[in-house]
C-alpha positions in Angstrom: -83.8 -37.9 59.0 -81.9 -35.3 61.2 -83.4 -31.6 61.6 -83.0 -28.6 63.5 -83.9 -26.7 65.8 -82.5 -22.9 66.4 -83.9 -20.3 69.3 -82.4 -17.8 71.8 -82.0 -18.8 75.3 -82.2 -15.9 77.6 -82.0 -15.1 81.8 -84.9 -14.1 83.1 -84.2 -9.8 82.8 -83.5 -10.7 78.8 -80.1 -10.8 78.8 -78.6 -13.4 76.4 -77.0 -16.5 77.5 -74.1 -17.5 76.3 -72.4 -21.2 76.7 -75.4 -22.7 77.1 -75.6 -26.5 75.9 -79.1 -27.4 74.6 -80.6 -30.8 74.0 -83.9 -31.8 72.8 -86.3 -34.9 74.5 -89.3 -36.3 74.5 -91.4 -36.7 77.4 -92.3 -40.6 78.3 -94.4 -41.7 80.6 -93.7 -45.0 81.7 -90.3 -45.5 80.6 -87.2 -42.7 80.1 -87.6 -40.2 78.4 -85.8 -40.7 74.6 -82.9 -38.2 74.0 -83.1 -37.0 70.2 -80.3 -35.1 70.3 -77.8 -35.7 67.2 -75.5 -32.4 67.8 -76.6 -30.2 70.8 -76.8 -26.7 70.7 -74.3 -24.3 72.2 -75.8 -20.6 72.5 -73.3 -17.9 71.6 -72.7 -14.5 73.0 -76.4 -13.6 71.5 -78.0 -16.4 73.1 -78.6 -18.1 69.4 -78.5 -21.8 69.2 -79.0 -24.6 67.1 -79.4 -28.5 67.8 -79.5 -31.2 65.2 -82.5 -33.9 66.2 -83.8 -37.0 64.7 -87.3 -37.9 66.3 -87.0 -41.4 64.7 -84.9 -41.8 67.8 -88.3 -41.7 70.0 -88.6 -45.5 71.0 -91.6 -45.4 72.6 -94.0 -45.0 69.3 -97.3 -45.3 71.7 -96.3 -41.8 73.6 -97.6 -39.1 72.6 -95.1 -36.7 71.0 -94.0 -33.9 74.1 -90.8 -32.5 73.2 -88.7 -30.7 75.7 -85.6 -28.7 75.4 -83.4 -29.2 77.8 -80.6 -26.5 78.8 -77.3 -27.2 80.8 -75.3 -23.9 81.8 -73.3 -22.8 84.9 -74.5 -20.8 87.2 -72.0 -18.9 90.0 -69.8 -22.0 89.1 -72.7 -24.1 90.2 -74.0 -26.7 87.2 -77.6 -26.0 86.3 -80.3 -27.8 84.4 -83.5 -26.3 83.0 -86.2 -27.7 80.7 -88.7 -26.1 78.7 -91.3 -27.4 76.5 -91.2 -26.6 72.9 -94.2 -24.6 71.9 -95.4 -24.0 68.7 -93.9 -20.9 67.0 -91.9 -20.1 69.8 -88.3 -19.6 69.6 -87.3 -17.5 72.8 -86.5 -19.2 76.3 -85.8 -18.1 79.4 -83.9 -19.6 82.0 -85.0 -18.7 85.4 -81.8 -16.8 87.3 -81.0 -13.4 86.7 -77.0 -12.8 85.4 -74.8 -10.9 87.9 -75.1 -7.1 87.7 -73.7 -4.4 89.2 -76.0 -1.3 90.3 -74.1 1.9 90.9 -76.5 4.3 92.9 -75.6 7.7 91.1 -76.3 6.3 88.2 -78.7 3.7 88.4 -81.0 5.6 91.3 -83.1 7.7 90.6 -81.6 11.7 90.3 -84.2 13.4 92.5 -84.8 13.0 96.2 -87.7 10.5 97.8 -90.1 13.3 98.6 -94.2 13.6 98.0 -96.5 15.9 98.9 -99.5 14.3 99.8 -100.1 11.1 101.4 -98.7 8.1 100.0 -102.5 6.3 99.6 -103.5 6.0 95.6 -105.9 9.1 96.0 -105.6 13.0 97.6 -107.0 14.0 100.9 -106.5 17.3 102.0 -105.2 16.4 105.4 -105.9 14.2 108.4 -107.1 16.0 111.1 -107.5 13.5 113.7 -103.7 12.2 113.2 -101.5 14.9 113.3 -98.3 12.8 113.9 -98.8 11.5 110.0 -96.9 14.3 107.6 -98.5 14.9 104.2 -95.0 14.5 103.1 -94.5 10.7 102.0 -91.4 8.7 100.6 -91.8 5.3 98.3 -88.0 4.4 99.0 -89.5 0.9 98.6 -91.1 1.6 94.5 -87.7 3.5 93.4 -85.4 0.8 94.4 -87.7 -1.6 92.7 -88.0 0.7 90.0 -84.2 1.1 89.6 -83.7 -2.6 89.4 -86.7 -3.4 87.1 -84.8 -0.7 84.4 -81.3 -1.7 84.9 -82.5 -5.5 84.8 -84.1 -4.8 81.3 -81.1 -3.2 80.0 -82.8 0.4 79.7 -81.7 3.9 81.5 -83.3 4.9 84.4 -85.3 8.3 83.1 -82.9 11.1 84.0 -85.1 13.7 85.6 -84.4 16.0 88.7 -87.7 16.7 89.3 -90.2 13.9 91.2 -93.1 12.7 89.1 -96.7 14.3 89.3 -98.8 12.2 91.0 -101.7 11.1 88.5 -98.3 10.5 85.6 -97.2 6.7 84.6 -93.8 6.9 86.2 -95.6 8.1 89.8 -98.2 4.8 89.4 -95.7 2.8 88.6 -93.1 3.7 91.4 -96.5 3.5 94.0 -97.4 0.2 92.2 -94.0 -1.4 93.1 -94.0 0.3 97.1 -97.0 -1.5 97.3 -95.4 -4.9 95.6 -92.5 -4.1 98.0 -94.6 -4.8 100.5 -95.9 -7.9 99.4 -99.7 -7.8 101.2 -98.5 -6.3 104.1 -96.3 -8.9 105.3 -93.5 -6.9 105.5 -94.8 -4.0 107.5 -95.3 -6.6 110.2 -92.0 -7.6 109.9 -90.7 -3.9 110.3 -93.5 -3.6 114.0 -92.1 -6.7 115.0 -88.3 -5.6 114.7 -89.4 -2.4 116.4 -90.8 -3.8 119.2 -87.5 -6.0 119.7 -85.3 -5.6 121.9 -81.8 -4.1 120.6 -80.1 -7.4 121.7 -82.6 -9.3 119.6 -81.9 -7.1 116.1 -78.2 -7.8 116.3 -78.6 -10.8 116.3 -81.0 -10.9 113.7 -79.0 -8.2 112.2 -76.2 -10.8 111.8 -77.8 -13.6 110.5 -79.3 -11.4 107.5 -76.1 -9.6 107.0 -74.7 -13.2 105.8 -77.3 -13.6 103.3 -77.1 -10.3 101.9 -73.2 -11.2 101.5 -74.0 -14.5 99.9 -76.4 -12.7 97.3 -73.7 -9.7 97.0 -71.1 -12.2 96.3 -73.1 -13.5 93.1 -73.9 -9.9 91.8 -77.4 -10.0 93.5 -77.8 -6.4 95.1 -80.4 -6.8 97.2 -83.2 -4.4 98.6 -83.1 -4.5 102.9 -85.3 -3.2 105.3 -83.8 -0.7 107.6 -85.2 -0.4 111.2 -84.4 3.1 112.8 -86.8 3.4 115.2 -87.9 0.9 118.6 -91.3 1.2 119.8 -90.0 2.5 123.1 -89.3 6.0 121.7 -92.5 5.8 118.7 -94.7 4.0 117.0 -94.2 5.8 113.5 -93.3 2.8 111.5 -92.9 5.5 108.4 -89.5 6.6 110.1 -88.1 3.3 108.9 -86.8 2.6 105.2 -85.9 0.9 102.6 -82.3 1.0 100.8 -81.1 -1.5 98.1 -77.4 -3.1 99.2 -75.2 -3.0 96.2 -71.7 -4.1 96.7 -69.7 -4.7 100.4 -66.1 -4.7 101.7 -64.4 -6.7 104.7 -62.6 -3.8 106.6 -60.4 -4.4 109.6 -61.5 -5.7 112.9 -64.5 -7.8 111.2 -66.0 -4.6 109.8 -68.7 -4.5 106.7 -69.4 -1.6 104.8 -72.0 -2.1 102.5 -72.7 0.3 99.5 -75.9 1.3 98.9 -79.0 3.0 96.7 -80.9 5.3 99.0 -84.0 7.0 97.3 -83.4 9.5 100.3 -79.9 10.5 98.9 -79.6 11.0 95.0 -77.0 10.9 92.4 -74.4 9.7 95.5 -71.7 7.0 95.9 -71.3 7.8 99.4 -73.8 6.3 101.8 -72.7 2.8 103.1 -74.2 1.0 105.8 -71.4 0.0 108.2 -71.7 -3.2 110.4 -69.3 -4.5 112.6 -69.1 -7.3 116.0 -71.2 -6.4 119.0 -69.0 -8.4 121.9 -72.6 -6.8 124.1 -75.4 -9.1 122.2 -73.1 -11.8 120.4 -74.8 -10.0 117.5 -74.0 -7.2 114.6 -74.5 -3.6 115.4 -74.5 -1.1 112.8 -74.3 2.5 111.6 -75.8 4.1 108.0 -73.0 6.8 106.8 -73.8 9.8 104.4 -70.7 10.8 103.5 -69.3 12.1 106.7 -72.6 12.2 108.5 -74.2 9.3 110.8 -77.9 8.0 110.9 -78.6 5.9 113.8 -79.4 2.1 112.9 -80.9 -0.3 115.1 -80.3 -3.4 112.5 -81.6 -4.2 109.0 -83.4 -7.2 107.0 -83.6 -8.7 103.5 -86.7 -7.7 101.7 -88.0 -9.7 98.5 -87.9 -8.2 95.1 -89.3 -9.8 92.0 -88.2 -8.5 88.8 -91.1 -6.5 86.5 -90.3 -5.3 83.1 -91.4 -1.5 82.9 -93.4 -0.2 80.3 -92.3 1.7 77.8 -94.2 5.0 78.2 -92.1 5.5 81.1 -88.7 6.0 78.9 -91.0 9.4 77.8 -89.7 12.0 80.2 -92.6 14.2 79.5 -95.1 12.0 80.5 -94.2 12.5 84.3 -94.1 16.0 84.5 -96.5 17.9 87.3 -99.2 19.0 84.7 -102.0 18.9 87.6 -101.2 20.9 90.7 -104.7 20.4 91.7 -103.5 16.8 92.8 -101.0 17.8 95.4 -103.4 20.7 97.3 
């Protein structure tokens, strides 16, 4: 006797997923596994399906019953499979790529500049006598673009304030918890000492090989967060004068130029900063330029940096809950 079988199938941010065909299994273990499927399901625009089963089909009456869901979509034009086990009581799935998006800075950034009093570390000092080259002024470029993304991803509005967070607020831990995450153990702040201490013909050429997959990803409606290396040992060791920027869109301009839009934490509510790359006959490589309207920064070369999605609590969507109630923290 047929039955059915209705749930959502969602991307991983929560979107819905729409066109989706849906069949159910069960697992085998020494022989196929049986396909019970008498109508699949195709998810609509809400992500709602329904498939029509019969488990009399299951052939192999020994096995254990482990059904599966199995869901067959297209992805960047690429087919896609995915399979899930059907738990009890649960009805929402979630396939594992994100849909294409498209992050415009003055609107999905943040509206206030990238500037802390303090030191960045989860505590306050006073001050640091013994290293007076390190400013009690701190940025987490590398927390706001990951907080950006993690609000636009789950489909809620960046909070709107032109102030910066206090520091003991939820929004202020949360941006610090995702510089840290940014991060990932450290790994990257090797990776930004090691591009320092490189030569400039070595980051163009670096510099070229991530600038195709930051294409590839902006091509799909991936913007993508890169590491951008300002500095060379030769002239400082102040790793903090580097940064982080998230790439949101590109054009092909003449003579092999790329201008790349981007969200940087540095420069609010802007559409106007690019990072400009273009041939380097010199190193074989890329060399670039970051642009602020009609200002120039210096730029040795940039670098992909990972970014896993995180959905953000809900106490942040309270604007009041990150306003500078303790002045005592910042000295």
């Amino acid at each position: 006797m047929s039955q059915t079988f209705t749930g959502i199938v969602q991307f991983a941010n929560g979107s819905p997923a729409a066109n989706v065909s849906v069949r159910l299994f069960d697992a085998d273990v020494f022989s196929e596994d049986d396909d019970l499927t008498v109508e699949p399901g195709l998810s609509d625009d809400k992500g709602l399906f329904t498939v029509i089963y019969d488990e009399a089909r299951d052939l192999d009456f020994a096995d254990i019953f482990r059904p599966y869901l199995q869901f067959s979509y297209t992805y960047h034009g690429e087919p896609r499979n995915h399979k899930a086990d059907v738990q009890p009581n649960q009805r929402d799935y979630r396939l594992p790529e994100t849909p294409p998006i498209e992050f415009i800075p003055a609107t999905h950034g943040f509206q206030y500049v990238n500037r802390y009093p303090g030191y960045w570390i989860p505590f306050s000092v006073p001050s640091i006598p013994d290293i007076p080259s390190v400013s009690n002024i701190y940025g987490l470029c590398g927390g706001m673009i990951s907080t950006a993304m993690d609000f636009l991803l789950a489909g809620r509005t960046i909070p709107q304030r032109r102030r910066r967070p206090g520091r003991i607020t939820p929004l202020h831990r949360y941006i610090h918890k995702r510089q840290v995450d940014s991060l990932t153990a450290g790994t990257q702040v090797v990776r930004f000492v090691r591009w320092m201490a490189m030569s400039d013909k070595a980051v163009h050429l670096r510099t070229a090989v991530e600038l195709q997959k930051i294409r590839a990803n902006l091509d799909k409606g991936i913007p993508t967060p890169i590491g951008m290396v300002y500095v060379s040992t030769r002239d400082t060791m102040q790793i903090w004068q580097n940064h982080q920027i998230l790439a949101c869109k590109y054009e092909e301009l003449d003579e092999g130029r790329i201008r790349i839009l981007v969200y940087d934490p540095n420069f609010p509510r802007r559409n106007d900063v690019f990072v400009e790359s273009w041939p380097d006959k010199e190193t074989g490589g890329v060399a670039s330029v970051q642009r602020i309207g009609k200002k120039e920064k210096v730029t040795r070369g940039y670098f992909t940096m990972p970014y896993r999605p995180v959905v953000p609590p809900t106490i942040l969507d309270d604007d009041t809950a990150s306003d500078e109630k303790d002045k005592r923290d910042f000295g």
